[in-house]
Steps between C-alpha positions, in 0.01 A plus 500: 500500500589821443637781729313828502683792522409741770561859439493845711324692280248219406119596590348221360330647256433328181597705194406288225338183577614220328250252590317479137277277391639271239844529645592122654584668803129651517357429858098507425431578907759731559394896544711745492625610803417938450204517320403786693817700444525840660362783342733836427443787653326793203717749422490837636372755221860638487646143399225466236524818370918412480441127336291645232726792424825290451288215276366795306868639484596127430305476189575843382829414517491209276238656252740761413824267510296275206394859339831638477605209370227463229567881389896405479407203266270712329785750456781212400235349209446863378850622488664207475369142383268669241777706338 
């Protein structure tokens, strides 16, 4: 049999359950140990307010990386490929 590790910073939570029906390791009776898993506190309005700015930023950002570099392709075809 095998040893289990035991580790400080283990909680025993269960990140991705691996008991899958279909598997041959699948245990039909077996529940999973935090179905109930703790619920987050909201955010305050100041953290929402910050998480939507920087994904708004986010995709800004890479909207106008892909634009400049459509324009520069736009500009190499015209002055140069099409020459």
């Amino acid at each position: 049999m095998l040893k289990k590790n035991k580790y400080d910073d283990d909680d025993g939570r269960v990140i991705a359950p691996m008991n899958v029906e279909g598997m041959p390791w699948y245990q039909k009776g077996v529940r999973q140990q935090n179905v109930n898993n703790e619920k987050g506190q909201p955010l305050s309005v100041k953290d929402t307010l910050s998480v939507t700015f920087y994904a708004i930023l986010a995709g800004v950002t890479v909207a106008l990386i892909i634009g400049l570099f459509g324009f520069l392709f736009i500009l190499f075809c015209i002055h140069v490929w099409f020459r």
